[in-house]
PDB file of N, CA, C and O in Angstrom:
ATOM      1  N   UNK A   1       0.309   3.235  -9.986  1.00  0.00           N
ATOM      2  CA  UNK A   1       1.193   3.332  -8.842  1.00  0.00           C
ATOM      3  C   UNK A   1       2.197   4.462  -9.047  1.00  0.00           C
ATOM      4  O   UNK A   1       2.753   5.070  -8.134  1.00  0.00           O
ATOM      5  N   UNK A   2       2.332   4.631 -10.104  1.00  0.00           N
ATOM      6  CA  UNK A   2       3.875   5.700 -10.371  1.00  0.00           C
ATOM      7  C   UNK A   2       3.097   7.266 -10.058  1.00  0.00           C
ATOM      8  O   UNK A   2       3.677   8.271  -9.647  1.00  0.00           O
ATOM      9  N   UNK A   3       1.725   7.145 -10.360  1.00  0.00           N
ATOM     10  CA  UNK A   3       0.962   8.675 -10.471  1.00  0.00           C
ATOM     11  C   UNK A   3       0.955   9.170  -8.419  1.00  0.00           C
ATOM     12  O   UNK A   3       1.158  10.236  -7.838  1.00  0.00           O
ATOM     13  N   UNK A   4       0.627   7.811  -7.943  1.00  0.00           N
ATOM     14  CA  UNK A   4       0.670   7.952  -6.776  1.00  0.00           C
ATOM     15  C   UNK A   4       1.987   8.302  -6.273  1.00  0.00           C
ATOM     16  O   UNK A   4       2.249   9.477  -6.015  1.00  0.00           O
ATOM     17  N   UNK A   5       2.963   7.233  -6.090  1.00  0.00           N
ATOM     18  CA  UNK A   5       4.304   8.161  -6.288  1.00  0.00           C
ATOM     19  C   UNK A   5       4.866   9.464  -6.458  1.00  0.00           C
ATOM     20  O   UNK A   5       5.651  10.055  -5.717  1.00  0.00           O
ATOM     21  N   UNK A   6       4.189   9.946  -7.883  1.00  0.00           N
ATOM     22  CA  UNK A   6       4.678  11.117  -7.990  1.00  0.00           C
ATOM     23  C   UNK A   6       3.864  12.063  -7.231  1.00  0.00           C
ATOM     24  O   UNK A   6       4.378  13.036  -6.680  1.00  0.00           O
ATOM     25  N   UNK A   7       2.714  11.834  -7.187  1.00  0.00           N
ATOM     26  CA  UNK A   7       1.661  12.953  -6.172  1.00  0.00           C
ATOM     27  C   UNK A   7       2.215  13.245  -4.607  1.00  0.00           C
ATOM     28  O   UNK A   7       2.269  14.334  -4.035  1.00  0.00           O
ATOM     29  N   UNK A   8       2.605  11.929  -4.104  1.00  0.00           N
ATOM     30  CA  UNK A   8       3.064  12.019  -3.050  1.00  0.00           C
ATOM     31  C   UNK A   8       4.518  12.292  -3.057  1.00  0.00           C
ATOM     32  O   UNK A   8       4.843  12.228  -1.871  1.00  0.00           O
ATOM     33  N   UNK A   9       5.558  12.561  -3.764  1.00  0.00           N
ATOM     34  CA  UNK A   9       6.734  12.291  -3.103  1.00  0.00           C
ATOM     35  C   UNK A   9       7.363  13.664  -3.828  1.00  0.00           C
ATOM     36  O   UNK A   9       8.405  14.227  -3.490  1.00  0.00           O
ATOM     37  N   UNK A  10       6.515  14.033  -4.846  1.00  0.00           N
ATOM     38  CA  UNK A  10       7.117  15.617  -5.415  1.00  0.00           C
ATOM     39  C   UNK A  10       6.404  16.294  -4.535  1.00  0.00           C
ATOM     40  O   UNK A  10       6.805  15.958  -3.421  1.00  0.00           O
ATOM     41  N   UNK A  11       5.739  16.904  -4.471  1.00  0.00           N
ATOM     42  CA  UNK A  11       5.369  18.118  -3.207  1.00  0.00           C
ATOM     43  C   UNK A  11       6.454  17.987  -1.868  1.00  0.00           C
ATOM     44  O   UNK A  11       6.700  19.038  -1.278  1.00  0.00           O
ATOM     45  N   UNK A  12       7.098  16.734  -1.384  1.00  0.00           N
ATOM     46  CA  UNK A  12       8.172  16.618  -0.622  1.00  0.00           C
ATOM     47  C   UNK A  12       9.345  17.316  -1.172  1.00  0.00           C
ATOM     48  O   UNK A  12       9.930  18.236  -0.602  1.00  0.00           O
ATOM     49  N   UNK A  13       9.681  16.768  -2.434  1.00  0.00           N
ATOM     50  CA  UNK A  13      10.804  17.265  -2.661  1.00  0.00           C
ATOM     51  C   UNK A  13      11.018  18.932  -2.940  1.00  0.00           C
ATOM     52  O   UNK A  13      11.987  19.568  -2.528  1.00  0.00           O
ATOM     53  N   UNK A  14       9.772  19.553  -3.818  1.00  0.00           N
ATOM     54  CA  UNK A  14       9.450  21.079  -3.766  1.00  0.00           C
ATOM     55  C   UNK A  14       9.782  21.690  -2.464  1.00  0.00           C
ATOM     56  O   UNK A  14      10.536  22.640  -2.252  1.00  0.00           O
ATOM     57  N   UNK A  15       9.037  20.929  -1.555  1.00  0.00           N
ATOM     58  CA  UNK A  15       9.189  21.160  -0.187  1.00  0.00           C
ATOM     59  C   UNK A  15      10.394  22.292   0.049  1.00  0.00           C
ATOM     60  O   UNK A  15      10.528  23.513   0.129  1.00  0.00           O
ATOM     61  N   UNK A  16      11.340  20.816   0.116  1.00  0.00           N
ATOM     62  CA  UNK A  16      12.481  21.282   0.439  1.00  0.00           C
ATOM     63  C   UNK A  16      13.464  23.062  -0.265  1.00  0.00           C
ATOM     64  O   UNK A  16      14.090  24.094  -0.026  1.00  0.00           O
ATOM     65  N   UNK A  17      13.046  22.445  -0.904  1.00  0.00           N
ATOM     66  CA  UNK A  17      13.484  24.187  -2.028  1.00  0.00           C
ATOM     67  C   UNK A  17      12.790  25.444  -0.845  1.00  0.00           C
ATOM     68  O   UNK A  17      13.203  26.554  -0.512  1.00  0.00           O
ATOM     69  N   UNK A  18      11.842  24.819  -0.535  1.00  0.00           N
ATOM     70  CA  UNK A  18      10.764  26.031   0.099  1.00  0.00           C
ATOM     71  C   UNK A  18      11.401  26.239   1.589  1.00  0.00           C
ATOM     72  O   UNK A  18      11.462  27.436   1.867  1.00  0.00           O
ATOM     73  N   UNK A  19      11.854  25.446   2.537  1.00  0.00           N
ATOM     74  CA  UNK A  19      12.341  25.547   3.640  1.00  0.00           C
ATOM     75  C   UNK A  19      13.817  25.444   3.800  1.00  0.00           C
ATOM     76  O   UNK A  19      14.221  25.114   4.915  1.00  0.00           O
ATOM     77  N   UNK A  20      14.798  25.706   2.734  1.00  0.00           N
ATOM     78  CA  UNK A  20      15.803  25.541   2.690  1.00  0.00           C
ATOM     79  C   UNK A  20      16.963  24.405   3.260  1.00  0.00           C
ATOM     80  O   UNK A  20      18.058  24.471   3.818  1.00  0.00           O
ATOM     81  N   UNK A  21      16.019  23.294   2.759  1.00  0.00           N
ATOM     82  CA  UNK A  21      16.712  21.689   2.522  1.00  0.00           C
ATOM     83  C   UNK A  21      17.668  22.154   4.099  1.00  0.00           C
ATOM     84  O   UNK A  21      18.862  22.256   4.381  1.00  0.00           O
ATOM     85  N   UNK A  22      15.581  22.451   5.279  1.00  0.00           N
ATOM     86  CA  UNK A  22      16.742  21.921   6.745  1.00  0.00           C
ATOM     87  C   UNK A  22      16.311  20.388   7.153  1.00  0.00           C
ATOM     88  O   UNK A  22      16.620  19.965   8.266  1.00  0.00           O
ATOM     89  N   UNK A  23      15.614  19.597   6.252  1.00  0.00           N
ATOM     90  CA  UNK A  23      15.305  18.484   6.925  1.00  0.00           C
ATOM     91  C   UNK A  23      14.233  18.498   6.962  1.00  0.00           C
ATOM     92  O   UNK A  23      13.850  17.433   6.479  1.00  0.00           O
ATOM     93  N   UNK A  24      13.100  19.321   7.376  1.00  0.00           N
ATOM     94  CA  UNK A  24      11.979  19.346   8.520  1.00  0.00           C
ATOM     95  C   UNK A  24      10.699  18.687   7.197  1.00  0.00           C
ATOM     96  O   UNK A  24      10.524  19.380   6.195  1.00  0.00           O
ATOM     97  N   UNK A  25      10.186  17.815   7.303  1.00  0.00           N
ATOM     98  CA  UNK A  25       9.371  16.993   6.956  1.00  0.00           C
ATOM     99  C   UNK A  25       8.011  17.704   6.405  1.00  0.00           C
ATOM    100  O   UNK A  25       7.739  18.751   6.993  1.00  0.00           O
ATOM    101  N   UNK A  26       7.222  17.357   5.501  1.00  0.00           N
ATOM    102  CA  UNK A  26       6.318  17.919   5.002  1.00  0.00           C
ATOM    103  C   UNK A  26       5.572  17.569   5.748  1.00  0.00           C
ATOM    104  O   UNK A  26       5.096  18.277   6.635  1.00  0.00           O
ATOM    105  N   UNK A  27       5.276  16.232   5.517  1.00  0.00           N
ATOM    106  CA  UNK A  27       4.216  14.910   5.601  1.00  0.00           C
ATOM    107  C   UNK A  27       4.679  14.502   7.622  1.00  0.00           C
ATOM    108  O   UNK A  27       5.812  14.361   8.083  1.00  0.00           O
ATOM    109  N   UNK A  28       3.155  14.407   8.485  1.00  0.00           N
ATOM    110  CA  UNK A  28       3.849  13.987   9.409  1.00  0.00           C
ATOM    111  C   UNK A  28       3.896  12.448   8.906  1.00  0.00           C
ATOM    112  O   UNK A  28       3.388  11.830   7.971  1.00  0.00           O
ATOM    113  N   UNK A  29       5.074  12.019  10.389  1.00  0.00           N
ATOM    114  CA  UNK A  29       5.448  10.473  10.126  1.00  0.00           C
ATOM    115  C   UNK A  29       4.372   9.278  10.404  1.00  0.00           C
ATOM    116  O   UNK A  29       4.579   8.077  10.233  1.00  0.00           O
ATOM    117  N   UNK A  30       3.143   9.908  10.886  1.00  0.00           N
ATOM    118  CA  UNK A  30       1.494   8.814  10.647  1.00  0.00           C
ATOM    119  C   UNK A  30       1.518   8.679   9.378  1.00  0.00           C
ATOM    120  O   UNK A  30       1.502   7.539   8.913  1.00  0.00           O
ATOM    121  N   UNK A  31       1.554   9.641   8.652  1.00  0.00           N
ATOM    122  CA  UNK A  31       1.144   9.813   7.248  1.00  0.00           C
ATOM    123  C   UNK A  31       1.794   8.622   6.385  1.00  0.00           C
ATOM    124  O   UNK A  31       1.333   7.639   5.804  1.00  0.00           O
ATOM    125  N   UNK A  32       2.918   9.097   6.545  1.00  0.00           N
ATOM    126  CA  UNK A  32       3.997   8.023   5.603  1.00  0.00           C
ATOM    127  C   UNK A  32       3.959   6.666   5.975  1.00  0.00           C
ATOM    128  O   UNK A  32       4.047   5.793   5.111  1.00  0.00           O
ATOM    129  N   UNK A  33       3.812   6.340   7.423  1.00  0.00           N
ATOM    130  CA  UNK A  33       3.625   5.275   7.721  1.00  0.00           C
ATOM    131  C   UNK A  33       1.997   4.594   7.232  1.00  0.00           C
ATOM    132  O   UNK A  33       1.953   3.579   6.536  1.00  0.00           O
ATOM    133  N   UNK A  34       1.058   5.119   7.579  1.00  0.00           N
ATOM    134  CA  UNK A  34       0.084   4.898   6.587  1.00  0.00           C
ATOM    135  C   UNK A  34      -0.323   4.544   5.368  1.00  0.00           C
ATOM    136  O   UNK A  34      -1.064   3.637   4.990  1.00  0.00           O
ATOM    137  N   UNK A  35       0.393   5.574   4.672  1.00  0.00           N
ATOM    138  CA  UNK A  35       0.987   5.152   2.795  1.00  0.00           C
ATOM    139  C   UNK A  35       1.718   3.880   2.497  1.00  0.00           C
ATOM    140  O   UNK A  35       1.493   3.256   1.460  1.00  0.00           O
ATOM    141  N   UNK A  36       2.686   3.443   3.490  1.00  0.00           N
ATOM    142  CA  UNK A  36       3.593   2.582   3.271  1.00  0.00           C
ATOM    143  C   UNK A  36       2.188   1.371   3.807  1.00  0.00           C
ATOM    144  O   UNK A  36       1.823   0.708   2.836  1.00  0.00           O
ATOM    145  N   UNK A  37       1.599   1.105   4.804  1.00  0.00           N
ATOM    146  CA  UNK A  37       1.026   0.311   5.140  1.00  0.00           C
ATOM    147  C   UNK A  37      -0.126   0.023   3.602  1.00  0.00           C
ATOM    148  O   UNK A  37      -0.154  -1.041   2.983  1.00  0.00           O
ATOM    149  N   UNK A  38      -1.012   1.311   3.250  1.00  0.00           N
ATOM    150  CA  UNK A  38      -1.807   0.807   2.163  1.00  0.00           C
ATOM    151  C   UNK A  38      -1.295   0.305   0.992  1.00  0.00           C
ATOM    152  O   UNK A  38      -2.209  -0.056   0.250  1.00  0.00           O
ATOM    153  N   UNK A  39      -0.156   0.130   0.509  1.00  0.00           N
ATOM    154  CA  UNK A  39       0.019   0.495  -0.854  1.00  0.00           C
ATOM    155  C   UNK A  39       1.540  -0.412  -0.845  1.00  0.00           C
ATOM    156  O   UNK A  39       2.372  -0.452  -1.751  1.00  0.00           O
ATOM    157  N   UNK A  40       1.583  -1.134   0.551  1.00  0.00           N
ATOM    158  CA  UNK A  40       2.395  -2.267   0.663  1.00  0.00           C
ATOM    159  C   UNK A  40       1.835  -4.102   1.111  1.00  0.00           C
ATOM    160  O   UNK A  40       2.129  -5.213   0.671  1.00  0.00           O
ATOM    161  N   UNK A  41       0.854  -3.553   2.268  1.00  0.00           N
ATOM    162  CA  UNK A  41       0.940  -4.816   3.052  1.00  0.00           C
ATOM    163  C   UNK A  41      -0.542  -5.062   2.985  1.00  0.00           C
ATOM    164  O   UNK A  41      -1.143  -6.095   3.277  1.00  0.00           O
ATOM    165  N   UNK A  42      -1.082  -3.768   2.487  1.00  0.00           N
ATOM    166  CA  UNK A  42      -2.624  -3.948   2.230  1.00  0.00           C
ATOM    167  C   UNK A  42      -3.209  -4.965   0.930  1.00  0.00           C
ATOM    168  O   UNK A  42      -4.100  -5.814   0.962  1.00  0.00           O
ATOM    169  N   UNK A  43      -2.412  -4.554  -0.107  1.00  0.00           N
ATOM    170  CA  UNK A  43      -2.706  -5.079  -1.444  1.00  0.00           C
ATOM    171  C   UNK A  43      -2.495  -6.533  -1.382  1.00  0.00           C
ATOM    172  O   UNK A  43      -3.135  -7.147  -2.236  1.00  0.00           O
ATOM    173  N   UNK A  44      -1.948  -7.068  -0.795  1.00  0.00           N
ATOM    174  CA  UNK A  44      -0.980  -8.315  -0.413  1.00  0.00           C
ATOM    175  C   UNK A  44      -1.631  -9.373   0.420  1.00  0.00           C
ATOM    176  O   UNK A  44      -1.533 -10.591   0.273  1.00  0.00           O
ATOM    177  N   UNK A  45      -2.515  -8.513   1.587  1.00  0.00           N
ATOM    178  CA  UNK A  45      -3.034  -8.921   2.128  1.00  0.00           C
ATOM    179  C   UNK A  45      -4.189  -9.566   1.951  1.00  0.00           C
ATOM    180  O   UNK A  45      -4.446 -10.667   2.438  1.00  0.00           O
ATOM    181  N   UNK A  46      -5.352  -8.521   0.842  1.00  0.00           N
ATOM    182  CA  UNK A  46      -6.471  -8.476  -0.007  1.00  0.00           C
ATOM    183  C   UNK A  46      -6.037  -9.503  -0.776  1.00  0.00           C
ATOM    184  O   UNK A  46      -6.651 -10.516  -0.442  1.00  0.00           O
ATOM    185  N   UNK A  47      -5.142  -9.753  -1.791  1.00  0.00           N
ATOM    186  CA  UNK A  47      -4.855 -10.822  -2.349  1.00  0.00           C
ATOM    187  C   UNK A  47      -4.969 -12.218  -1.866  1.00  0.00           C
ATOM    188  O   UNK A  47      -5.727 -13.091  -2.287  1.00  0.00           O
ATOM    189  N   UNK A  48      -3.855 -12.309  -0.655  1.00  0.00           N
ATOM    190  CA  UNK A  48      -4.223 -13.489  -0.153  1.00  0.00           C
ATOM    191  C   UNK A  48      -5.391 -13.937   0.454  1.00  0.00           C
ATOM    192  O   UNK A  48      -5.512 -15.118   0.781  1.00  0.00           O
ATOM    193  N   UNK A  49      -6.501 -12.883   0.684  1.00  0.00           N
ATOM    194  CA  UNK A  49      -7.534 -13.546   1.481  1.00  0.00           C
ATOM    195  C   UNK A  49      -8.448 -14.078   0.260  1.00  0.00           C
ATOM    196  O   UNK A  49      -8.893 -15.221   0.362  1.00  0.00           O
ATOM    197  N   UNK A  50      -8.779 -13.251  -0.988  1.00  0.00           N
ATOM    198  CA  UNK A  50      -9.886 -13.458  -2.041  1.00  0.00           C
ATOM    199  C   UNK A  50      -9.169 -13.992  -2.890  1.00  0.00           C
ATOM    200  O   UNK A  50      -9.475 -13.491  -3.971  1.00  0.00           O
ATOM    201  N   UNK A  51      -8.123 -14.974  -3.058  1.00  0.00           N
ATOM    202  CA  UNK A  51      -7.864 -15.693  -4.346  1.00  0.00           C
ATOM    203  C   UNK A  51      -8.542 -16.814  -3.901  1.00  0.00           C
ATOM    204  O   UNK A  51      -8.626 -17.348  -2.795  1.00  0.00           O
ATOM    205  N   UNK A  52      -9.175 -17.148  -5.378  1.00  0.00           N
ATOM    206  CA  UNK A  52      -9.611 -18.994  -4.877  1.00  0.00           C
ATOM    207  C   UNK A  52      -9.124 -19.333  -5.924  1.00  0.00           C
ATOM    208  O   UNK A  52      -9.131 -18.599  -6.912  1.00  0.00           O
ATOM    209  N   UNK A  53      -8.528 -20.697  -5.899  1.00  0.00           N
ATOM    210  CA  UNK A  53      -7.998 -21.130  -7.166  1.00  0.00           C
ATOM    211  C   UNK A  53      -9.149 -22.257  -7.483  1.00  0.00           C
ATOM    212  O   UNK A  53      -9.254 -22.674  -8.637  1.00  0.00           O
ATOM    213  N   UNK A  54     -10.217 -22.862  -6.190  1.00  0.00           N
ATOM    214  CA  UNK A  54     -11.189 -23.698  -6.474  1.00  0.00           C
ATOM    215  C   UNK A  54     -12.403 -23.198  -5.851  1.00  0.00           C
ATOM    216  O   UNK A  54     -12.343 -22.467  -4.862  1.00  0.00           O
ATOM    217  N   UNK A  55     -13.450 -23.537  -6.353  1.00  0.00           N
ATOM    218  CA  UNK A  55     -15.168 -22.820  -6.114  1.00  0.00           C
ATOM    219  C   UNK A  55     -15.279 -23.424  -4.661  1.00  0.00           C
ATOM    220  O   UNK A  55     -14.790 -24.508  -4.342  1.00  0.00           O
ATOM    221  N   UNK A  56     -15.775 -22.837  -4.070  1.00  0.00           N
ATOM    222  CA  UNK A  56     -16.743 -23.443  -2.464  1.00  0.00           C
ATOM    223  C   UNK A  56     -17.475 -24.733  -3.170  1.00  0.00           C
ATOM    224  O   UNK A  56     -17.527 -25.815  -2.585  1.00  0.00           O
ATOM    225  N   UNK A  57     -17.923 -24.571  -4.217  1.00  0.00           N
ATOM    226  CA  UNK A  57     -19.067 -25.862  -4.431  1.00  0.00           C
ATOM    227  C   UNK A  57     -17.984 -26.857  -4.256  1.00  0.00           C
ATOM    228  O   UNK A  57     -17.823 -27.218  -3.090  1.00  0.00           O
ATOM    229  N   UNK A  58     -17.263 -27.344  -5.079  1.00  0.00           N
ATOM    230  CA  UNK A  58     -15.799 -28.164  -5.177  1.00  0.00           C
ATOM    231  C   UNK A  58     -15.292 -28.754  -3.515  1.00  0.00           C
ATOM    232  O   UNK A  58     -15.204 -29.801  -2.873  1.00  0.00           O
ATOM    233  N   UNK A  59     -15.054 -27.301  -3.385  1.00  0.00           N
ATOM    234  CA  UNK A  59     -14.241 -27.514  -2.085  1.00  0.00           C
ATOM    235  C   UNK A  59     -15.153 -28.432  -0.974  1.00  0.00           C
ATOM    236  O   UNK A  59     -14.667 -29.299  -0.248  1.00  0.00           O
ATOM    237  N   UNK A  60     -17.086 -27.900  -1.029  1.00  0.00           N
ATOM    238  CA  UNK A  60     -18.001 -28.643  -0.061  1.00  0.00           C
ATOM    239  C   UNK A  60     -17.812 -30.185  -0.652  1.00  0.00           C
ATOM    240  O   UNK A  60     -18.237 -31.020   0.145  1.00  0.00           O
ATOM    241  N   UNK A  61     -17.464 -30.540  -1.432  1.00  0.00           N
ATOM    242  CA  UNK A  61     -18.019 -31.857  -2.218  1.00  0.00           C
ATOM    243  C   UNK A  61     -16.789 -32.331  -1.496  1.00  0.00           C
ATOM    244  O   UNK A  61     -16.987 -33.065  -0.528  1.00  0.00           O
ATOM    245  N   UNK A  62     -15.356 -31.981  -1.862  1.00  0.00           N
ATOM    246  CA  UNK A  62     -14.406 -32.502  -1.287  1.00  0.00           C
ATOM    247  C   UNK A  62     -13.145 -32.036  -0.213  1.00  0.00           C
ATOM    248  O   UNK A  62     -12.107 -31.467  -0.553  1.00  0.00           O
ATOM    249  N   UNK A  63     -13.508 -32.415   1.086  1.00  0.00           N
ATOM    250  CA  UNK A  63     -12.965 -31.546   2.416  1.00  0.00           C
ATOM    251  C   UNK A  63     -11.926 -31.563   2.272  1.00  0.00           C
ATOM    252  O   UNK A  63     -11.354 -30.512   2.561  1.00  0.00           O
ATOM    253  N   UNK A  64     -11.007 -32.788   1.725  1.00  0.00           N
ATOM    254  CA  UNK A  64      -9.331 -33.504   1.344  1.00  0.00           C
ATOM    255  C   UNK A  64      -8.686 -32.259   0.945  1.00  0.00           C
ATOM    256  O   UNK A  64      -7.587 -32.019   1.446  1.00  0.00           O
ATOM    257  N   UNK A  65      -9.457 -31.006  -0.299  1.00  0.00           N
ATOM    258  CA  UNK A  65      -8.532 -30.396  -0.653  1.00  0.00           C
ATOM    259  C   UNK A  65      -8.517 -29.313   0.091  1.00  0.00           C
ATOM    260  O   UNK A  65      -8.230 -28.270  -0.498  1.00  0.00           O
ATOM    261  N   UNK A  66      -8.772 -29.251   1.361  1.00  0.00           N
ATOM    262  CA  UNK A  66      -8.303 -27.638   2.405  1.00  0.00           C
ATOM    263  C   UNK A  66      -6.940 -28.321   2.771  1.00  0.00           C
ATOM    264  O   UNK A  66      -6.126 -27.734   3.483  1.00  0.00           O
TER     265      UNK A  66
END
């Protein structure tokens, strides 16, 4: 996560050196919003759907524990 970080968020900051720190954005704002979506709500999401803490076989034998 930190490599990603740094890939993405130093070329921003270089950026700025390069356009004389007026603000104007490297990355459009899809982009960032995108990044923030994978690498926040995605991982989280994936998690909660594929954890099983008990097998399907288990679970068919006994309906009580859904």
């Amino acid at each position: 996560m930190l490599t990603t970080n740094l890939c993405f968020i130093l070329p921003q900051f270089l950026y700025q050196f390069f356009c004389g720190f007026s603000q104007q954005p490297l990355y459009d704002a899809t982009y960032l919003t995108f990044y923030n979506i994978c690498f926040t709500s995605l991982p989280i999401l994936l998690y909660g759907l594929l954890e099983q803490h008990i097998s399907i076989e288990i679970l068919k034998k006994d309906p009580s524990l859904y």
